[in-house]
Each structure stands twice: as C-alpha cells, then as structure tokens.
N, C-alpha and C positions, 0 to 999 in steps of 0.2 A: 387560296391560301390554306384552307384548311385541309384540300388535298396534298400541298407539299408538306406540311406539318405528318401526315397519315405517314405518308411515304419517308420523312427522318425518320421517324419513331421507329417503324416498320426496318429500314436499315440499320440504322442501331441494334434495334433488338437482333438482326440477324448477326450483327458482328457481332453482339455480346455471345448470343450461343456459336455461334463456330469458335469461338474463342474459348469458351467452357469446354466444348468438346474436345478440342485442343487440349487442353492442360488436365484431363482427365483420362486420358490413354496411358496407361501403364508404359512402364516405360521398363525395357526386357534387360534382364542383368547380362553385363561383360563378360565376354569367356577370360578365365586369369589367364596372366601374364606367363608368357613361357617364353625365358632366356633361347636366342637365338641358337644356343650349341647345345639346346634340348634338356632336360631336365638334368639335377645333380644328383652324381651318383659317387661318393665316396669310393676313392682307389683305397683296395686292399693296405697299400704300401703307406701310405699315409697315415692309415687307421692304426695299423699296429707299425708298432716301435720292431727295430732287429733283434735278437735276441743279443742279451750283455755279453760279453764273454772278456773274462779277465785277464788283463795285458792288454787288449786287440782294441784298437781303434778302428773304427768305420771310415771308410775309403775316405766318405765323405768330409769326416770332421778333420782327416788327415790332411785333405787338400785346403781346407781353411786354416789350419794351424801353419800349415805351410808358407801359406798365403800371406798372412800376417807377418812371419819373420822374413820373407823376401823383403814386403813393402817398408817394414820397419827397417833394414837394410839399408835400402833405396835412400830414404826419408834420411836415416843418417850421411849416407855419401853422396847427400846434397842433389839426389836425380829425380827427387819432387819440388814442383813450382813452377811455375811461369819461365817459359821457355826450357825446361827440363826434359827429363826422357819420358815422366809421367806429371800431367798438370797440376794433378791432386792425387792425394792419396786415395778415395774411391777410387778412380782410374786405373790406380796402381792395381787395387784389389780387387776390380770388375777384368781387367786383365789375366790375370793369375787365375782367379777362382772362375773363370767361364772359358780358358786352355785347360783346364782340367786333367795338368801333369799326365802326358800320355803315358811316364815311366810308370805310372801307378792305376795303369785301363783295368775295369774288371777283369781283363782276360789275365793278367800279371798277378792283380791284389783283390782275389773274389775274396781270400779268406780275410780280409783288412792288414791294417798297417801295426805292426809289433812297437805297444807306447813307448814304453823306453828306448827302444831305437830312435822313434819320432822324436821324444824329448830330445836325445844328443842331437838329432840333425838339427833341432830347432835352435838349441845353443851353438853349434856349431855358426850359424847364420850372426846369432850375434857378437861372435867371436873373430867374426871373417872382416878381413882387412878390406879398404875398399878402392885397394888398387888390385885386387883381382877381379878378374874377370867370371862372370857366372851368367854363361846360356843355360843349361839344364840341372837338373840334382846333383850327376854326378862330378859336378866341377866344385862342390860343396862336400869338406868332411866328411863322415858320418851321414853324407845321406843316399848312398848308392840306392836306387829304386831295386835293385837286386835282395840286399838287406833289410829294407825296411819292409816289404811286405812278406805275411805270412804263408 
C-alpha cells in the first residue's frame, strides 16, 4: 500500500511539472493581419480633389445631377413602384448613375460639363411632359451631349 501511495505521489508530481512546463513556454507573437489585396495604398486620384474651374462641372457630378432629374421625372410620371419601369427610386438611380451617359465618355467631356448648360438641361427635365418619350439626352431640351460639354 505504501508502494501504490509512492507511485500516486510520484505521478502527480510528474503531471504537475509537465503541466508547469506547459504553461511556461513563451508563447511567440502573430505575424499582423495583411488584407487579402495586400496592403493600402491610397490612389492619387482619391487623395487630391480636380482642380475648380469656374462654370465647369466634373463629368462626374454632371452624370449625378443628371441622374436625379431623369429619376425625379420618372417618379413624377408615375414609372416608379411596384410593377413600374423602375421599382424604387434607388433602381432608378443605380441605373442611370452606373450607364454612365455614354453622350458624356471622357473621350466627348475630358474638359467637364459647362454648369449653366447643365442647369437648363436639368430644368428642362422638369419641365418635360410625360407623354414624351426619352431614351437618351438628346431627346430632352437643352440637353444635347454636343452643348453641354466643354
């Protein structure tokens, strides 16, 4: 009996030290986190703004301002909603603003869009009746893609 007592003791104490020894191994730091499409690198274009240039709108804001008087349009002669030509108004505006008016490609309006042109097309839109018909700009007043860019 007092050999199996020797031999507990004995095994315990060995699982107490491997188990110290265990929990005393340093334990080695994680390499950081590196997003899958490799580190950020801020684009140029991003970073700085275009230069202002007074009258001229940016292609960009042009095809949103655009964008908005189509769908506002739309919204008026009743071709947003449930079973419509667009279901919602996002729809409307993720349509428009992602065709990205070919009348108006960099290659036509590198230099941007002339505002007060823009402004009349834009009134023009919500002056327009809506039993006309409108596939592209130039089926809309004052918005010939020819005249509106610089």
């Amino acid at each position: 009996m007092k050999t199996r007592r020797i031999i507990s003791v004995m095994v315990v104490g060995a699982g107490l030290v491997a188990v110290a020894s265990g929990c005393s191994k340093e334990s080695e730091s994680e390499p950081p986190l590196m997003p899958a499409s490799g580190p950020y690198v801020p684009r140029s274009d991003y970073t700085t703004p275009p230069p202002v240039v007074p009258g001229v709108e940016g292609r960009e804001g042009a095809i949103f301002d655009l964008t908005r008087a189509r769908c506002d349009f739309e919204w008026r002669c009743l071709n947003v909603g449930i079973d419509r030509r667009y279901s919602h108004l996002d729809a409307c505006k993720y349509e428009f603003n992602t065709m990205g008016y070919n009348e108006l490609s960099e290659d036509r309006c590198a230099a941007g869009v002339d505002r007060t042109k823009l402004q009349r097309c834009v009134q023009s839109f919500e002056r327009l009746s809506c039993e006309q018909s409108v596939t592209d700009l130039g089926d809309v007043p004052n918005c010939d893609p020819s005249d509106l860019c610089e």
